[in-house]
PALUM-750273 format. One line per 10 residues: their letters; for each residue x, y, z of N, C-alpha, C. Coordinates in steps of 0.1 Angstrom, whole numbers, plus 5000, padded with zeros to 4 digits. Example, Ala and Ser with C-alpha at 12.3 -4.5 7.8 and 13.67 -1.06 7.14 Angstrom:
! PALUM-750273
AS	5132 4943 5078 5123 4955 5078 5132 4967 5078 | 5128 4978 5071 5137 4989 5071 5129 5000 5079
//
This chain:
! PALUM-750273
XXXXXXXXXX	5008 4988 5000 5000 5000 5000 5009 5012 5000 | 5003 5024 4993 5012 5033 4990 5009 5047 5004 | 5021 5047 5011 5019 5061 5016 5015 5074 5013 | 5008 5078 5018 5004 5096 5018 5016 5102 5017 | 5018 5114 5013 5026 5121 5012 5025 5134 5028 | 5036 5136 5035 5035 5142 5048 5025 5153 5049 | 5025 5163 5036 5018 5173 5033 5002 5167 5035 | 5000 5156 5028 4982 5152 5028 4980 5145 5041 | 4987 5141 5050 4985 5133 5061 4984 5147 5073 | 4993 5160 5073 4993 5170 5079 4977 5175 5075
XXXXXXXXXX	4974 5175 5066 4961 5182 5061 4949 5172 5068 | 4951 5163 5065 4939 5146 5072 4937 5146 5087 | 4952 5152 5090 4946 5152 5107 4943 5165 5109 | 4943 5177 5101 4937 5189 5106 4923 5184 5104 | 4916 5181 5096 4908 5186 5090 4902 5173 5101 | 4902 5160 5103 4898 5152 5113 4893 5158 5127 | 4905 5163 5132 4904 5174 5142 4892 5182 5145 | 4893 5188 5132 4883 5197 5134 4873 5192 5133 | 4867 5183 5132 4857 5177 5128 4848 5170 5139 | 4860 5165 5155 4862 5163 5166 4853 5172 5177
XXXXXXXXXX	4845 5169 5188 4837 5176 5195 4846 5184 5205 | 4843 5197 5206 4850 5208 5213 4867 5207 5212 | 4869 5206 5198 4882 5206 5196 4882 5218 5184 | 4894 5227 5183 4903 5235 5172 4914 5233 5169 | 4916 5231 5154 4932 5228 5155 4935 5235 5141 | 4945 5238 5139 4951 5241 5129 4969 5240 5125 | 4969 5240 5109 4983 5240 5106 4991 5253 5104 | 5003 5248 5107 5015 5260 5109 5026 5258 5092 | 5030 5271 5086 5040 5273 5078 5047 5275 5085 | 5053 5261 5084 5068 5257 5088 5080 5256 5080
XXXXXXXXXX	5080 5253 5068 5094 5258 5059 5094 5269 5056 | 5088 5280 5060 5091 5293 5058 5077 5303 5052 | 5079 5314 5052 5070 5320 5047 5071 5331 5032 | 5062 5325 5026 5064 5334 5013 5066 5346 5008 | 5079 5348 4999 5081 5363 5000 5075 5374 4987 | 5068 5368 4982 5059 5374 4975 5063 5373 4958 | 5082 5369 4960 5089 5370 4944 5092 5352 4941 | 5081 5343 4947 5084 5333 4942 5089 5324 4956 | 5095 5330 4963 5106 5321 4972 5104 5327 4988 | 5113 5321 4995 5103 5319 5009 5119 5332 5020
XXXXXXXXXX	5109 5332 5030 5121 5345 5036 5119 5332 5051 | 5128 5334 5062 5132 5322 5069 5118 5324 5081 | 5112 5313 5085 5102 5312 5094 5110 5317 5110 | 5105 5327 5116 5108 5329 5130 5106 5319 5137 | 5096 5315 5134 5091 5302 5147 5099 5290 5143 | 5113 5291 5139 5120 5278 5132 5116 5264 5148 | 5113 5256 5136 5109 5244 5152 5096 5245 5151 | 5087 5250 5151 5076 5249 5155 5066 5238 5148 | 5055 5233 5162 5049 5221 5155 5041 5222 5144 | 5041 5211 5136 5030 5215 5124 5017 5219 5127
XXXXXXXXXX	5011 5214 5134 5000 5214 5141 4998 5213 5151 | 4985 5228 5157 4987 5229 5170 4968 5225 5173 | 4965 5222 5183 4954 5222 5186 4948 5220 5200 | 4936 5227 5203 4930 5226 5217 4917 5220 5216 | 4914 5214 5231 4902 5201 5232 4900 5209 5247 | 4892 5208 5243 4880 5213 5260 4892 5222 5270 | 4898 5236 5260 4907 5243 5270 4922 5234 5271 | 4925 5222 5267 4937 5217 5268 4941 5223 5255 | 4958 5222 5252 4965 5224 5243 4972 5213 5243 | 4973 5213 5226 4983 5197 5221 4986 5203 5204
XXXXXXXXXX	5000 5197 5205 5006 5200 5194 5014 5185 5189 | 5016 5186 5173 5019 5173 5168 5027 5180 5160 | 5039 5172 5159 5051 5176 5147 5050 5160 5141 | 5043 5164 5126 5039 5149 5116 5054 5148 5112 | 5062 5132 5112 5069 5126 5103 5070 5116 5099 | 5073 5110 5087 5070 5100 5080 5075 5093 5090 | 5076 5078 5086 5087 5062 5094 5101 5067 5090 | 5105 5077 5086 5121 5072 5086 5126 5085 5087 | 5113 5096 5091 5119 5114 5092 5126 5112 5106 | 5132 5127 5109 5140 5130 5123 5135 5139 5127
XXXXXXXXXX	5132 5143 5138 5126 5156 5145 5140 5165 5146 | 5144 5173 5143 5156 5184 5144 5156 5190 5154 | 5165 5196 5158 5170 5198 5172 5162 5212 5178 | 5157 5220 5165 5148 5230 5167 5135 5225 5171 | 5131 5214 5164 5119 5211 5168 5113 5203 5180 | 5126 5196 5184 5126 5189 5198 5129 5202 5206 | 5135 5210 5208 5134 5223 5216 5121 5228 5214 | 5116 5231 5206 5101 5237 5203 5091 5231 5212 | 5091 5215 5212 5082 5204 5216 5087 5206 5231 | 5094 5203 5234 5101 5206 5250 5092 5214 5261
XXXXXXXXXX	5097 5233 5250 5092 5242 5256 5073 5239 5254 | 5069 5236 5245 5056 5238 5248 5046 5224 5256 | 5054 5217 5259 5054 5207 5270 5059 5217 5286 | 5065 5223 5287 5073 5230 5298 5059 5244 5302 | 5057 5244 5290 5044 5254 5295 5032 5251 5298 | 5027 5234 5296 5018 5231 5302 5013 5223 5289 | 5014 5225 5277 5007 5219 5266 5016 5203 5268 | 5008 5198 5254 5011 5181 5256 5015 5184 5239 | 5031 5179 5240 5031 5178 5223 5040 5164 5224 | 5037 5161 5205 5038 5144 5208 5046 5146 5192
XXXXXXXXXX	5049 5137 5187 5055 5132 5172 5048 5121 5168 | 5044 5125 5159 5030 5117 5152 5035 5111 5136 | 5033 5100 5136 5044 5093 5121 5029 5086 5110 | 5017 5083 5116 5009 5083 5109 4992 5087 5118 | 4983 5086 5105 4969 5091 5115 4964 5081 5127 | 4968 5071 5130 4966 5066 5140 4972 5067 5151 | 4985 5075 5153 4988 5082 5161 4987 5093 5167 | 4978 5104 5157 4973 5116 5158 4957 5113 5165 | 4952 5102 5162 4935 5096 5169 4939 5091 5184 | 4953 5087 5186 4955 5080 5202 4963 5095 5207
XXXXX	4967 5103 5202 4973 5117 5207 4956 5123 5213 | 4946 5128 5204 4934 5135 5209 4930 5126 5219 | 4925 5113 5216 4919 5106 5229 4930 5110 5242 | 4941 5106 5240 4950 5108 5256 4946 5124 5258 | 4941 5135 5254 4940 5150 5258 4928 5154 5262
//
C-alpha cells in the first residue's frame, strides 16, 4: 500500500480534528513564509509544530513525520518548551497516532 505524502497526512489530521467535539486545530507554515517573488524569507518560529490544537481548553501539538523522518534539534526544543508550559506535544508518524494523541488530551 502506497503512503500519503506528509503534506496530505498534515492536512487529514487537521481537517479530522476539526471535525472532533470541542476541539480546534490548525496547521502551521513551517518551511518558511512566502516572499511574495516566488521564494520563501526564513520562518521565525524555526521548530515549530505542524499542528497545534485545543480540546476542551487543553493544548496539544503534533510535529507529523513519516517512518524514517527526524525531529531536528529546533523542533525537539520547540516540543520541550511547549510541553514545559503546560501543553502536551507528541511526534505523530501516521493518523493513528494523531487519533490516540486527541483521545490521551
Amino acid at each position: 500500500m502506497k503512503r500519503q505524502p506528509e503534506s496530505e497526512l498534515k492536512s487529514n489530521i487537521v481537517k479530522w480534528l476539526n471535525l472532533q467535539k470541542d476541539t480546534f486545530a490548525w496547521s502551521q507554515i513551517t518551511i518558511g513564509i512566502p516572499d511574495g517573488r516566488g521564494g520563501y524569507r526564513r520562518n521565525p518560529n524555526k521548530g515549530a509544530a505542524d499542528i497545534c490544537f485545543v480540546k476542551c481548553g487543553k493544548a496539544g501539538a503534533m510535529e507529523v513525520k513519516m517512518e524514517k523522518g527526524k525531529v531536528s534539534p529546533e523542533q525537539r526544543a520547540w516540543l520541550e518548551a511547549f510541553d514545559a508550559a503546560g501543553g502536551k506535544a507528541y511526534v505523530v508518524r501516521e493518523f493513528g497516532d494523531a487519533a490516540s494523541v486527541w483521545k490521551e488530551i
